[in-house]
N, C-alpha and C positions, 0 to 999 in steps of 0.2 A: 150628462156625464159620460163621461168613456168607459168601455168596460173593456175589460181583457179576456184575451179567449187564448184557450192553446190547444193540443192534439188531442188531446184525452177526451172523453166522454162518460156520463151515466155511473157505471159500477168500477170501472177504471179510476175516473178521475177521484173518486169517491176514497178507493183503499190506496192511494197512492197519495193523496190530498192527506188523510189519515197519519200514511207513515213518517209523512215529511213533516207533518205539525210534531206527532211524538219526537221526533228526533230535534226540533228545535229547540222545543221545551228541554229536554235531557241535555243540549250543547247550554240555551241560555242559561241556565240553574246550575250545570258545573263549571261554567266560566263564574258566577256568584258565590259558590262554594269554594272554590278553589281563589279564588282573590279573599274569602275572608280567612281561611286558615292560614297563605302567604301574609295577613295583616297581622296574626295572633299567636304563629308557631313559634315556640323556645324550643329550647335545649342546646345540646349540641353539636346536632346536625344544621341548625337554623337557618344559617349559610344556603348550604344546598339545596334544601328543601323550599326555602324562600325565594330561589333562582327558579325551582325546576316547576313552582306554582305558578309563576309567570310565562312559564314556556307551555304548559297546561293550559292556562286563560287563550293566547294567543292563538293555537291550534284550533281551541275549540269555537272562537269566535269567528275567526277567519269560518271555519266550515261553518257555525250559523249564515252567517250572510251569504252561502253561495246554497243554501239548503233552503232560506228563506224566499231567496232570489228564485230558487227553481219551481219551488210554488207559484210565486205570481207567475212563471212562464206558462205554467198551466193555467194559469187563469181561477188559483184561490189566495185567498187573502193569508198570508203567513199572520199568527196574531202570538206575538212576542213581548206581551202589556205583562207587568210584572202581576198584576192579578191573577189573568191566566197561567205562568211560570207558578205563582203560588198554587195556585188552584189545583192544579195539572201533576206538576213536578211527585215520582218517585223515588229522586234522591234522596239520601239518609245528608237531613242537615247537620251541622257541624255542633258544638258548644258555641254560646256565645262569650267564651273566656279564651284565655290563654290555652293554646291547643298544646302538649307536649309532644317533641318531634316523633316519637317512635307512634303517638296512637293518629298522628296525620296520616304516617307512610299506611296505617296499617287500616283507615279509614277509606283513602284515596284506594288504596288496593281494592277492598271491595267495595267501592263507589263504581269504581272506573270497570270491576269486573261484569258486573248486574247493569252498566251502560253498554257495555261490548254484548253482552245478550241480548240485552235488545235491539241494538244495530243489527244482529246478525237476522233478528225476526225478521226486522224491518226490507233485510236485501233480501231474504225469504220472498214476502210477500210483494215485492214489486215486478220480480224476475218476469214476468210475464204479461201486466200491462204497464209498463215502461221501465226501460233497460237502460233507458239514459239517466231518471232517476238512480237506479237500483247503482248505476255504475257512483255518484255521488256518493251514496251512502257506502258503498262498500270503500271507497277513500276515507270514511270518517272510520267505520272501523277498522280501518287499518291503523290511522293516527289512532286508536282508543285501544288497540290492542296494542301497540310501543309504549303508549304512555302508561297502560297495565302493568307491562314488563318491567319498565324501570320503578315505576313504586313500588311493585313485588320485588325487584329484588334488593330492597332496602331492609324487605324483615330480616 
């Protein structure tokens, strides 16, 4: 069988193998969060909020795949199996009923803020055994820090 190999080594590959796993899990579980509240949302913001969950999903999947991608370049196994997303995941899950729009906005708000903290740990701790990681992640919290901004400023 083939194996992959990539630049990193030992205590390197180790915490940067690390950050890129948490940060999958946190992309694949609020693209699963954010698709069931856009399936569940009333009220009367419904409209909006049912569009802007979908632009939510897309952001954060596009970044899983290029977050999970940059794992294998390193040469570890991304493991994106909805077990581990269960297992793993710190999201705060949703209701499984009918969500009302104002406790979505107000859900996603701090969903997506306690995501952006930990992004920011994440570009912390890469900064120094690999920058090209660190630079990924700091594109994701950039998109997690807009996508912040706009569900905050729905309260």
């Amino acid at each position: 069988m083939a194996t992959i190999t990539g630049p990193l080594s030992g205590a390197a590959k180790d915490t940067v193998a690390e950050a890129l796993q948490g940060a999958l899990v946190d992309l694949i579980d609020l693209s699963l969060v954010a698709k069931q509240a856009h399936w569940n949302v009333v009220g009367p913001h419904f409209r909006p909020l049912h569009l802007q969950l979908d632009e939510l999903v897309a952001v954060v999947r596009e970044h899983a795949d290029t977050i999970a991608e940059r794992a294998v370049a390193l040469g570890v196994n991304p493991d994106g199996r909805s077990a581990t997303i269960a297992r793993s995941t710190k999201i705060t899950q949703p209701d499984a009923t009918w969500i009302e729009d104002g406790k979505v906005v107000a859900t996603f708000t701090d969903v997506l803020e306690a995501v952006a903290k930990r992004m920011r740990e994440r570009v912390d701790v890469t900064a120094e055994p690999d920058p090209v990681s660190q630079d990924l992640l700091i594109a994701v919290a950039q998109d997690i820090d807009k996508q912040h901004w706009m569900f905050q400023a729905q309260r």
